[in-house]
C-alpha positions as a Markdown table, in Angstrom:
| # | Residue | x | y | z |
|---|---|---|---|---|
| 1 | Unk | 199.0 | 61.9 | 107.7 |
| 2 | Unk | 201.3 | 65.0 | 108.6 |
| 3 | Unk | 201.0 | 67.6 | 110.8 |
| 4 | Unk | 199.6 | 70.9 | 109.8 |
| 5 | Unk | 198.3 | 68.6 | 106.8 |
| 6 | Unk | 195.1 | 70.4 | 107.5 |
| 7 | Unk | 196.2 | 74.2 | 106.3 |
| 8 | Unk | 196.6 | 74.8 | 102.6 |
| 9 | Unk | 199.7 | 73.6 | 100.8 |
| 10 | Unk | 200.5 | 77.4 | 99.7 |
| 11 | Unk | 200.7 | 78.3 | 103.6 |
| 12 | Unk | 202.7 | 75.5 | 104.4 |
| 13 | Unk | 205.5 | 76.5 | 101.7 |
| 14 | Unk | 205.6 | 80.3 | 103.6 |
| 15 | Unk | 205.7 | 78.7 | 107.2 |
| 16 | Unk | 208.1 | 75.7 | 106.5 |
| 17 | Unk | 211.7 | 75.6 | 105.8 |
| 18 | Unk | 211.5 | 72.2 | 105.5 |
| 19 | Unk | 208.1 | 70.7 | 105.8 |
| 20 | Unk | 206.6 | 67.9 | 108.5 |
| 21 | Unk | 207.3 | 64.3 | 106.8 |
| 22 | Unk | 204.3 | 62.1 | 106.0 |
| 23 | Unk | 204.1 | 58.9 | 108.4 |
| 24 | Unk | 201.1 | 56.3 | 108.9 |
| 25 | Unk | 200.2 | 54.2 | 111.4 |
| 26 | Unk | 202.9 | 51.7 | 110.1 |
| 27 | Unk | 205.6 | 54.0 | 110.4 |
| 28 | Unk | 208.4 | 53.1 | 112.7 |
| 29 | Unk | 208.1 | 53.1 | 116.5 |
| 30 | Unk | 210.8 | 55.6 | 116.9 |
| 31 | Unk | 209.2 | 58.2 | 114.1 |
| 32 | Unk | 205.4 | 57.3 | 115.8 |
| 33 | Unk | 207.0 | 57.8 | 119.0 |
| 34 | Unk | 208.0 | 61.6 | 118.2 |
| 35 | Unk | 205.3 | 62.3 | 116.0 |
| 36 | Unk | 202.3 | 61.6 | 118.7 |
| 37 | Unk | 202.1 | 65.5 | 119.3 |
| 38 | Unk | 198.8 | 66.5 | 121.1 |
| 39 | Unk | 197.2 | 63.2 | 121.9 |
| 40 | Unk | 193.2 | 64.3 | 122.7 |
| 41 | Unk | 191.5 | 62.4 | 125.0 |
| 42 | Unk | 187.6 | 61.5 | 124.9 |
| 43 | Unk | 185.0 | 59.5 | 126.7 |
| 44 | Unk | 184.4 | 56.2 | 125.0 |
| 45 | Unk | 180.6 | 56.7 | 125.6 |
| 46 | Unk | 180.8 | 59.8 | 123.6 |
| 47 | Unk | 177.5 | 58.9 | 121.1 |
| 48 | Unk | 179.1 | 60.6 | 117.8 |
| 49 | Unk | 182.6 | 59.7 | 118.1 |
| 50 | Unk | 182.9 | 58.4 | 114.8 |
| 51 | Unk | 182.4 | 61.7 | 113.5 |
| 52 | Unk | 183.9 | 63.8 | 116.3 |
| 53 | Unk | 187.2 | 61.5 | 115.4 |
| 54 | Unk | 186.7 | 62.8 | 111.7 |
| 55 | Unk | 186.2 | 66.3 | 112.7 |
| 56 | Unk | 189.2 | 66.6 | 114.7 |
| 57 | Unk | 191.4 | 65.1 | 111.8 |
| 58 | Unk | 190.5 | 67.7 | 109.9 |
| 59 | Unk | 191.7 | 69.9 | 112.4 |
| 60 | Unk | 194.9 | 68.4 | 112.6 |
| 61 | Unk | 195.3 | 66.1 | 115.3 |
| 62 | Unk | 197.3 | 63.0 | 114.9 |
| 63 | Unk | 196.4 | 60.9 | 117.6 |
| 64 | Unk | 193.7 | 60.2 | 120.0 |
| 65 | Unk | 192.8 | 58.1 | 123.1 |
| 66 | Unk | 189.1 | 57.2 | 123.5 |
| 67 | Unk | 188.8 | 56.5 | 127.2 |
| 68 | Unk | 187.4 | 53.2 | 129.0 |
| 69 | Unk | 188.9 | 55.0 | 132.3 |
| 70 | Unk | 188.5 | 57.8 | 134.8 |
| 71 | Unk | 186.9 | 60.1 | 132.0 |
| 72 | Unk | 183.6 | 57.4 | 132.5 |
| 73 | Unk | 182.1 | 56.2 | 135.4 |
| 74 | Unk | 182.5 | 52.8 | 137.0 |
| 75 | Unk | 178.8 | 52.3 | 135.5 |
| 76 | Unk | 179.4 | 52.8 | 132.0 |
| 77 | Unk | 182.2 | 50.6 | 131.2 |
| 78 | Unk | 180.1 | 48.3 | 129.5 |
| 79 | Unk | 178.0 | 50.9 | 127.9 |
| 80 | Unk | 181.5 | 52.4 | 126.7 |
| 81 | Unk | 182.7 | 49.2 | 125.1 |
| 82 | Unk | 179.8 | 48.7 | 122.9 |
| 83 | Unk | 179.6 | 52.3 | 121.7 |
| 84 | Unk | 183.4 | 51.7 | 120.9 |
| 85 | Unk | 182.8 | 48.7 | 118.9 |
| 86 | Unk | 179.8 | 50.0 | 117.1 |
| 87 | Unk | 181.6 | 53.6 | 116.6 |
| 88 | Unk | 185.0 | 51.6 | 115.1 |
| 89 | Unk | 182.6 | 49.9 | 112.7 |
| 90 | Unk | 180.9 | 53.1 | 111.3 |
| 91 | Unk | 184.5 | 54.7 | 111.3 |
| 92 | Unk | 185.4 | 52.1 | 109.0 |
| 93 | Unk | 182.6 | 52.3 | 106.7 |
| 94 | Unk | 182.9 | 55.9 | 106.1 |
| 95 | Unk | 186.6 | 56.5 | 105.7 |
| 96 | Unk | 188.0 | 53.8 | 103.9 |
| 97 | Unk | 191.1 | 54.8 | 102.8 |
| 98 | Unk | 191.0 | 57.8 | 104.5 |
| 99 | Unk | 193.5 | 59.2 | 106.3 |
| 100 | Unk | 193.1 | 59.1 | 110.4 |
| 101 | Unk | 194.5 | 59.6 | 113.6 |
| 102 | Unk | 196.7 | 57.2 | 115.5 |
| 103 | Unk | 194.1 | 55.4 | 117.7 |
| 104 | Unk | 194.4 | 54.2 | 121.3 |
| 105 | Unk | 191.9 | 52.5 | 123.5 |
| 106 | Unk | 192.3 | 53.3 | 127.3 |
| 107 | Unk | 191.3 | 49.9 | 129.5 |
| 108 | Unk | 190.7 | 49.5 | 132.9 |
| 109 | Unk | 192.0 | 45.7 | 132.8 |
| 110 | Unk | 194.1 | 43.4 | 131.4 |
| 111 | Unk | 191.1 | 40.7 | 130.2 |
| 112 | Unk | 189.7 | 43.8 | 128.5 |
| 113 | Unk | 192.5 | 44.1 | 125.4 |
| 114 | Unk | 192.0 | 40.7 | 123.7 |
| 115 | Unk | 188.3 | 41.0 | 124.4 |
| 116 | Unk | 188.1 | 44.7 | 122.7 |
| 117 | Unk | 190.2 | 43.3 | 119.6 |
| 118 | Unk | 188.2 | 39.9 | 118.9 |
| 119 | Unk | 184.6 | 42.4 | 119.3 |
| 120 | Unk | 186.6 | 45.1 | 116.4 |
| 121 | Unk | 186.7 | 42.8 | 114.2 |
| 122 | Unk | 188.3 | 43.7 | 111.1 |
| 123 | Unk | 187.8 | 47.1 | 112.1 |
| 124 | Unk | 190.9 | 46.6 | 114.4 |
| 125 | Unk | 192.9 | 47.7 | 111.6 |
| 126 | Unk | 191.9 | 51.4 | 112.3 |
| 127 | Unk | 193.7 | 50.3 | 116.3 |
| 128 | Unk | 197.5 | 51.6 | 117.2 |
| 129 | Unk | 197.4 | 50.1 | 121.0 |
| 130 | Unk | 196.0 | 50.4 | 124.4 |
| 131 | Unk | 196.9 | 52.9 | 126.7 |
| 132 | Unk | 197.7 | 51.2 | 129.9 |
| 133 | Unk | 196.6 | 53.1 | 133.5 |
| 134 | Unk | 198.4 | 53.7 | 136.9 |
| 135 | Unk | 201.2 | 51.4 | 135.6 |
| 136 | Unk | 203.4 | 49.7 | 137.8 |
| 137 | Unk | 205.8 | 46.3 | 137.0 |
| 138 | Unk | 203.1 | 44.4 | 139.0 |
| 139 | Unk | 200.2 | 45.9 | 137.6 |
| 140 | Unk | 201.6 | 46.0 | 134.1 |
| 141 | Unk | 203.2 | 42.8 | 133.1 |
| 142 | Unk | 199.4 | 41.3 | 133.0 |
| 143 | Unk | 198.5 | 44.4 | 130.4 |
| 144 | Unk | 201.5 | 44.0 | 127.8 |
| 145 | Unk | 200.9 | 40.4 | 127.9 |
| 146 | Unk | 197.4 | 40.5 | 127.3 |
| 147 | Unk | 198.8 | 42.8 | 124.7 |
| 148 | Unk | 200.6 | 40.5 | 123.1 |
| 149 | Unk | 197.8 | 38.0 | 123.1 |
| 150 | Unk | 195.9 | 40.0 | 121.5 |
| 151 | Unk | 198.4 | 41.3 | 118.7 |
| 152 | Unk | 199.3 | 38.0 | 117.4 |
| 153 | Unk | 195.1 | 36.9 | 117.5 |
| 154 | Unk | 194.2 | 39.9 | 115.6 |
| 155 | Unk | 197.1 | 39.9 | 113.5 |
| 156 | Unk | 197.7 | 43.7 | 113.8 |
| 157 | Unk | 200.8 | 45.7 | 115.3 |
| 158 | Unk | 199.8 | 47.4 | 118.6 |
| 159 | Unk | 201.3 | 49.6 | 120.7 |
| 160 | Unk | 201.2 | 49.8 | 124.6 |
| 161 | Unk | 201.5 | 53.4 | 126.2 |
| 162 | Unk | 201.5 | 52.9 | 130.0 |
| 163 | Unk | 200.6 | 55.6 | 132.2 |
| 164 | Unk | 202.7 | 56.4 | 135.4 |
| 165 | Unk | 200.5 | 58.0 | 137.9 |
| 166 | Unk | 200.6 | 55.7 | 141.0 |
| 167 | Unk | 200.9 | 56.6 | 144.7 |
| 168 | Unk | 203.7 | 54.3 | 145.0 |
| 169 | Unk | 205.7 | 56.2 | 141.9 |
| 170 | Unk | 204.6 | 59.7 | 144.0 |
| 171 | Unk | 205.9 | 59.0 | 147.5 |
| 172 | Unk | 209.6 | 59.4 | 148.3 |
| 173 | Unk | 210.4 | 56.1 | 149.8 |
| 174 | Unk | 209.1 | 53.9 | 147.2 |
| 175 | Unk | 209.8 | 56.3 | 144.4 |
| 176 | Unk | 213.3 | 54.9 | 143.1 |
| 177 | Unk | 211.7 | 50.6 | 143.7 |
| 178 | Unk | 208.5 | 51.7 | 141.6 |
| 179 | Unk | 210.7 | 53.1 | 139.0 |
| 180 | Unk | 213.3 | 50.6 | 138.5 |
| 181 | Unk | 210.5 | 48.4 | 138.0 |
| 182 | Unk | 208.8 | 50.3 | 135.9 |
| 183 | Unk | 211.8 | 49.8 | 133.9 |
| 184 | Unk | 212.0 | 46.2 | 133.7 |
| 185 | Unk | 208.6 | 46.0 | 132.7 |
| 186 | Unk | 208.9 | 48.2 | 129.4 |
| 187 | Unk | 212.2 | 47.4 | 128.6 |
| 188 | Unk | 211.0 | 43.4 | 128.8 |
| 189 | Unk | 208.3 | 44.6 | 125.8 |
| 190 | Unk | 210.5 | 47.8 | 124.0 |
| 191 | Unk | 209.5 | 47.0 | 120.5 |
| 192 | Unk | 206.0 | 47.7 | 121.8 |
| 193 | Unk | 206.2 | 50.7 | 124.2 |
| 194 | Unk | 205.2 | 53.8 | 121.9 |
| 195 | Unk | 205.6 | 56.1 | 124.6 |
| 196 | Unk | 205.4 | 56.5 | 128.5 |
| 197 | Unk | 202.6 | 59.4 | 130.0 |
| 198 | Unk | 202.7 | 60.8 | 133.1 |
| 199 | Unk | 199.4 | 61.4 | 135.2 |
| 200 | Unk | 200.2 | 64.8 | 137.3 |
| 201 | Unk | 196.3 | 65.0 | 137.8 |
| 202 | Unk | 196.6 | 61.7 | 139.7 |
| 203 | Unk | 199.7 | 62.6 | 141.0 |
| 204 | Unk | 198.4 | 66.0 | 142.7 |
| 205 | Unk | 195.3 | 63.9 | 143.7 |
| 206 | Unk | 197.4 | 62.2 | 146.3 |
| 207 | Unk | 197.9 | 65.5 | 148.1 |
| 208 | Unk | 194.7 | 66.9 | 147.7 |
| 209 | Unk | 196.1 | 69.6 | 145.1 |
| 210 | Unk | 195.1 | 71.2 | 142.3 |
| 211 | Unk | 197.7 | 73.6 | 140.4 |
| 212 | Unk | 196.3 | 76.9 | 139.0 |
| 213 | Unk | 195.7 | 78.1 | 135.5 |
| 214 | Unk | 198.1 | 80.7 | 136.8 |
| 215 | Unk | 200.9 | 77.5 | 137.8 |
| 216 | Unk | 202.8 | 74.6 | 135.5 |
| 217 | Unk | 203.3 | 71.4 | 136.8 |
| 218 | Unk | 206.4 | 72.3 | 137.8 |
| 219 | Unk | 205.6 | 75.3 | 140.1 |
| 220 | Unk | 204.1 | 72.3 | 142.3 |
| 221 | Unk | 207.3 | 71.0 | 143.5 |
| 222 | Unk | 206.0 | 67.6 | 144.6 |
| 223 | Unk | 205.2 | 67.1 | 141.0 |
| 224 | Unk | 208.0 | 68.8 | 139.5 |
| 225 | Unk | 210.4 | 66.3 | 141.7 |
| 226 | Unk | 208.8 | 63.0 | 140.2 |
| 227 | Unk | 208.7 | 64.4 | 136.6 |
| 228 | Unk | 212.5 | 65.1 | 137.3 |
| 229 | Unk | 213.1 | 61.4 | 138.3 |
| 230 | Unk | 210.9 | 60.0 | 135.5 |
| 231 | Unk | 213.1 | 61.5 | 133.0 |
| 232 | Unk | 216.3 | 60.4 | 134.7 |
| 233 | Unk | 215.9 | 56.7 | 135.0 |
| 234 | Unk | 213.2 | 56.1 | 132.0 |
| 235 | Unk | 213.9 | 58.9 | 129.5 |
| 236 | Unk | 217.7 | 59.0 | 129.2 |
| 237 | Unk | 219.3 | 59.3 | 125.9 |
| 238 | Unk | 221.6 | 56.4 | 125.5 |
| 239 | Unk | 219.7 | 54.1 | 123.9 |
| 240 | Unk | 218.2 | 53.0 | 127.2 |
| 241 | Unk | 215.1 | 55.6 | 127.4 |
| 242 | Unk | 212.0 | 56.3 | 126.1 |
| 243 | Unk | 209.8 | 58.8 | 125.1 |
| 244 | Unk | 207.8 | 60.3 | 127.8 |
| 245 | Unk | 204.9 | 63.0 | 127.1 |
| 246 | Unk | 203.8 | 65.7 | 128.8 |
| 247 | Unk | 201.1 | 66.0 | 131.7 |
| 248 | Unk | 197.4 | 67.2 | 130.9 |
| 249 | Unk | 196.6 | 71.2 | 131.0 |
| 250 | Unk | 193.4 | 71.1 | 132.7 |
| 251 | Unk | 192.0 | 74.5 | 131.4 |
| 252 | Unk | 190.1 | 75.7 | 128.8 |
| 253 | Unk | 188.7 | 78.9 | 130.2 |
| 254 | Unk | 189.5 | 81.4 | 132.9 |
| 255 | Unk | 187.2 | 83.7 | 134.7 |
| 256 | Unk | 189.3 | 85.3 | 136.6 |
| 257 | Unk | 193.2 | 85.7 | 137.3 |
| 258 | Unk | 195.5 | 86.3 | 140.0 |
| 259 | Unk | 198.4 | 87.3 | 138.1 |
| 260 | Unk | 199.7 | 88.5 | 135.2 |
| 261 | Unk | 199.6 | 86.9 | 131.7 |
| 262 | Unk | 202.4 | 84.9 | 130.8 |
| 263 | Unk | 202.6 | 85.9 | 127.2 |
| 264 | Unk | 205.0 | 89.1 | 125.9 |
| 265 | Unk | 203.3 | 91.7 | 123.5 |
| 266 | Unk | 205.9 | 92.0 | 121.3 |
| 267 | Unk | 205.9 | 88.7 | 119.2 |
| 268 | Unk | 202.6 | 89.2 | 118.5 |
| 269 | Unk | 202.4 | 93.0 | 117.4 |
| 270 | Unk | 204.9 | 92.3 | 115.2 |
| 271 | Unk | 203.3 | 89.4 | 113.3 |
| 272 | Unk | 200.1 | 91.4 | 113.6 |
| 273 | Unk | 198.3 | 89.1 | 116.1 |
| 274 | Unk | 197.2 | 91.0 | 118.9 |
| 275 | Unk | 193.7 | 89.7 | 119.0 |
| 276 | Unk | 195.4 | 86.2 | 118.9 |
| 277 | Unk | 197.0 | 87.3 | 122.0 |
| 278 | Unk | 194.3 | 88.0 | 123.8 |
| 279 | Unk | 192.3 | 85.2 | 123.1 |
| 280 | Unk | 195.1 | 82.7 | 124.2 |
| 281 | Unk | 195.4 | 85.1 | 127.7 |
| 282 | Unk | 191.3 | 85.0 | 128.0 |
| 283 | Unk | 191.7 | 81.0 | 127.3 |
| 284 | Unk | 194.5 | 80.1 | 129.5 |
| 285 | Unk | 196.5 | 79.8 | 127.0 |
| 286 | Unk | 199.4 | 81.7 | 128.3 |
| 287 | Unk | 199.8 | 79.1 | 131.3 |
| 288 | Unk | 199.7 | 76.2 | 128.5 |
| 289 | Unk | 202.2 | 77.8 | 126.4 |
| 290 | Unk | 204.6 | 78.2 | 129.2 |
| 291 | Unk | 203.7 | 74.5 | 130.4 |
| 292 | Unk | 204.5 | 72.9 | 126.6 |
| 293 | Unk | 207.9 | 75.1 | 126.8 |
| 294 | Unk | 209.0 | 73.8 | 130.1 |
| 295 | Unk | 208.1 | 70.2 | 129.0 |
| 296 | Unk | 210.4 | 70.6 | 126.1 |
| 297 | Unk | 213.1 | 71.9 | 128.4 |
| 298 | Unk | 212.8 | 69.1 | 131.0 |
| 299 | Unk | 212.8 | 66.2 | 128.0 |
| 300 | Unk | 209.6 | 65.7 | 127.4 |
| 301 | Unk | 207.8 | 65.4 | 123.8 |
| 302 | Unk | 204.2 | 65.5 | 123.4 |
| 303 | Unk | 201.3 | 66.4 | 125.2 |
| 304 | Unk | 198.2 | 64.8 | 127.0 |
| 305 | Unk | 195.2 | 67.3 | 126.1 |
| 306 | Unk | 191.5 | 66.9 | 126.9 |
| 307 | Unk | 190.3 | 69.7 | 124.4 |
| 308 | Unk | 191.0 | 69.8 | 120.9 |
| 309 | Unk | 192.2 | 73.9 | 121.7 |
| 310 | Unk | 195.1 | 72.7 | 123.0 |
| 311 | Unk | 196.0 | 70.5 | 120.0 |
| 312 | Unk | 197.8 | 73.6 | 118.4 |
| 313 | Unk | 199.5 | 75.0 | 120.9 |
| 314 | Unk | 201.6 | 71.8 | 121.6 |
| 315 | Unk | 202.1 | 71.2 | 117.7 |
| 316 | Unk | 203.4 | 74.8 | 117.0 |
| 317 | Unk | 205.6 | 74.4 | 120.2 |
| 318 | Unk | 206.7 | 71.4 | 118.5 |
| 319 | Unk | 208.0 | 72.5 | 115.1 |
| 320 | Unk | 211.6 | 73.5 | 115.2 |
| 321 | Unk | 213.3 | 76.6 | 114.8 |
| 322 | Unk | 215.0 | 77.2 | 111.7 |
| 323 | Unk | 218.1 | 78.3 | 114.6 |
| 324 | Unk | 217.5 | 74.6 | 116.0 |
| 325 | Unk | 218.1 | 72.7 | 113.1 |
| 326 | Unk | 220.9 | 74.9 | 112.0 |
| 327 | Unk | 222.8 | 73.8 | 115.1 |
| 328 | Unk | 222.1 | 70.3 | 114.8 |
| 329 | Unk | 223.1 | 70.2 | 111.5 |
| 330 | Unk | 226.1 | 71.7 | 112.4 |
| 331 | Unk | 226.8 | 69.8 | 115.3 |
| 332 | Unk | 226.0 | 66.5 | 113.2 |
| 333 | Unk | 228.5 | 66.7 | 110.5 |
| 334 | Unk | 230.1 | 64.0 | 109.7 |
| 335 | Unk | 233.9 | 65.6 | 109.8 |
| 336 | Unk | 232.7 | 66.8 | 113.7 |
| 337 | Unk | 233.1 | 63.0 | 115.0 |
| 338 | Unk | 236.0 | 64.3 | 117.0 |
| 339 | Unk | 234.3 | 66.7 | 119.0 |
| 340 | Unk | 235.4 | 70.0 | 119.6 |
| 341 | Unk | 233.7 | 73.6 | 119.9 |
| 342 | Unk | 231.8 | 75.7 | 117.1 |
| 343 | Unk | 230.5 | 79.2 | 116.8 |
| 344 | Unk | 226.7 | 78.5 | 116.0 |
| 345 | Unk | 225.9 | 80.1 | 112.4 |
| 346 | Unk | 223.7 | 82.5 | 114.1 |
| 347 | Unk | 226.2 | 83.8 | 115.6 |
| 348 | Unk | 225.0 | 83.8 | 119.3 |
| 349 | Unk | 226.1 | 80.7 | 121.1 |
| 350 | Unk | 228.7 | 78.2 | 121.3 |
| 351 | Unk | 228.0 | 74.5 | 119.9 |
| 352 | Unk | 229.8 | 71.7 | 122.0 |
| 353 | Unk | 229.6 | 68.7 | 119.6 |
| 354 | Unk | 230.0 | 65.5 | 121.9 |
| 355 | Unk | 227.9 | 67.2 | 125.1 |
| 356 | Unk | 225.6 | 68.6 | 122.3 |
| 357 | Unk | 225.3 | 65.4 | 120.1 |
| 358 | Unk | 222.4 | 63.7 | 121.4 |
| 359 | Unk | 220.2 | 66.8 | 121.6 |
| 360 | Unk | 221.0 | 67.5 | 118.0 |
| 361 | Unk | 219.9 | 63.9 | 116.9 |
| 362 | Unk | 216.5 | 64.5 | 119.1 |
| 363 | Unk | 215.8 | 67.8 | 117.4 |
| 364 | Unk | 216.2 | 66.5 | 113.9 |
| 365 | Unk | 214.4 | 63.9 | 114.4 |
| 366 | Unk | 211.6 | 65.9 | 115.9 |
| 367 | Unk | 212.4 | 68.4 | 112.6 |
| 368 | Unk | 211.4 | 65.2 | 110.8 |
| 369 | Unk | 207.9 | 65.1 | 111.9 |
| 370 | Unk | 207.2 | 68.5 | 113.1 |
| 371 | Unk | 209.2 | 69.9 | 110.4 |
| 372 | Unk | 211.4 | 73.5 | 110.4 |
| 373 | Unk | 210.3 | 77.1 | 110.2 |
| 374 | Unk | 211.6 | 79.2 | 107.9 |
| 375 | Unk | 213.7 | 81.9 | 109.0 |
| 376 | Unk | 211.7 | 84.7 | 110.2 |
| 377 | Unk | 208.7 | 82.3 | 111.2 |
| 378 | Unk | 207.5 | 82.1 | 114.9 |
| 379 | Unk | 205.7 | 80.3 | 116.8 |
| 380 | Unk | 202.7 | 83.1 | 116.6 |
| 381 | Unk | 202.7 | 82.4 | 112.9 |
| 382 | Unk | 202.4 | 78.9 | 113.2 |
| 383 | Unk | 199.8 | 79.3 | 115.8 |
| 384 | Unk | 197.5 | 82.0 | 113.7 |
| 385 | Unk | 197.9 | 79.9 | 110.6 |
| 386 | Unk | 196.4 | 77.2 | 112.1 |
| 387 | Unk | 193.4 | 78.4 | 113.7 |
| 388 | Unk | 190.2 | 77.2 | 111.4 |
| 389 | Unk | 188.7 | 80.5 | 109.1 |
């Protein structure tokens, strides 16, 4: 699979410098890792999930969580795993050999992962890994070892991405404990943490909040300040961190807004996409965009989304300027070792190469998979080209 595998080849050689590489689901952590994009939740009980997970591979996403978890009721779990089972069968029937997103299962337990892989069967082979709720070193060291159970019984590689979303990660005076245990837990079982994903929706949930269409997470400061401190002790770039994604963007629709939209006019009149722009305002959109950027900023990669709308926002987001990888490359260069100071090739900024060194390795790497746009391509481009005729 690649992204924006779905649009023609022709309009991939006019958006792409240098296009996304191919990866599979036995890629390397670190290249799966980067590559997760827009991971799209959906119910486990959903009755046609075979063919919804079909559907949406044709519309490019990469990866996918099906949901044992709060997107069911308490009620359904066992109606959920069979569906699952059943639905992982079919998937194999019909798309043998085909090419599919990376898969996760969301459990509620422990005793659930080496029960869900014996009940796949040989249709485990379509699995990537369990994605492992309100994680905490207590609560998880019984998850990545049942993980481990199950990966050697089903004689398949699986991944583990825990989400953090407890009170006890939330509140100030357990905030630094919960993390440094977090830590311990993960780093115990690297080789099999894809990725950590933070639950804001828990998070707020804690406080009886909600944030806006009109708000990111980090206009809710509460939030904002734990995102802050995820990133410092479990996302650091010295070999120590890991990736973290970003938090859900809860709308799809807006009926009415307080203030203004988010998005300038200008990018879009000139690539002639001004109906483009006004569908992303009347979708909320705007607010997601902004969201996706500030993620970027704050160090985060990816994107939990719970409609397939917001696959393409976070994967044109993701593809790096051809100004980006022009400054890594520079800043990369083998006779740059010894540091120093660089006018950028654009012109327009200074390069610093030691302080600057580990956020050009990132953005190649994320190059890599989400590959470069040519020189005069924007993300409004990559967003109209996207968008199914």
């Amino acid at each position: 699979m690649r992204h924006f595998g779905h649009i023609a080849p022709e309009v991939r050689q006019r958006l792409f410098y240098r296009e996304p590489c191919r990866f599979t689901a036995d890629s390397p952590a670190r290249l799966l890792s980067a590559a997760l994009g827009a991971t799209l939740y959906s119910p486990a009980t959903r009755p046609r999930l075979a063919e919804d997970i079909v559907k949406q591979t044709d519309r490019g996403v990469v990866s996918m969580v099906l949901c044992l978890e709060d997107s069911i009721g308490d009620g359904d779990v066992l109606v959920g795993e069979e569906n699952l089972v059943r639905q992982f069968a079919e998937l194999a029937e019909r798309t043998s050999g085909a090419e599919l997103p990376l898969l996760f299962i969301r459990v509620r337990t422990p005793e659930q992962i080496p029960d869900l892989v014996r009940r796949l069967g040989p249709a485990v082979r379509l699995l990537s890994g369990f994605v492992l709720p309100k994680f905490t070193e207590e609560r998880g060291i019984p998850f990545l070892e049942a993980l481990t159970t199950a990966e050697t019984a089903g004689g398949r590689r699986l991944f583990a991405m825990p989400v953090l979303e407890s009170p006890e990660l939330l509140y100030r005076e357990s905030r630094v404990e919960t993390l440094e245990g977090i830590f311990r837990a993960v780093d115990k079982y690297r080789d099999r943490v894809l990725a950590l994903r933070l639950g804001v929706t828990d998070f707020c949930s804690s406080y009886g909040l909600r944030r806006a269409p009109d708000m990111t997470a980090y206009d809710v400061q509460i939030v904002a300040s734990v995102i802050a401190d995820v990133v410092n002790m479990l996302g650091r770039a010295d070999g120590t961190g890991f990736t973290v994604t970003g938090p859900v963007w809860e709308y799809f629709r807006v009926q009415e807004r307080m203030f203004k939209p988010q998005l300038r006019r200008s990018p879009f009149l000139e690539g002639q996409a001004e109906e483009l722009r006004e569908a992303l305002i009347e979708h909320a959109m705007d607010g997601l965009l902004r969201e996706i950027t500030l993620d970027q900023a704050n160090g985060l990669l990816g994107k939990t989304c719970i409609h397939p709308s917001h696959v393409l926002p976070v994967h044109a987001l993701s593809v790096v300027s051809h100004e980006e990888f022009s400054d890594a490359q520079d800043i990369l260069r083998p006779e740059r070792l010894g540091g120093g100071v660089l006018r950028s090739a654009y012109t327009n900024k200074m390069n610093e190469v030691k302080p600057h060194r580990a956020w050009a390795e990132r953005t190649l790497l994320r190059a890599e998979v989400f590959g470069v746009a040519n020189e005069e391509i924007g993300f409004v481009e990559l967003l109209a080209a996207g968008i199914p005729g």
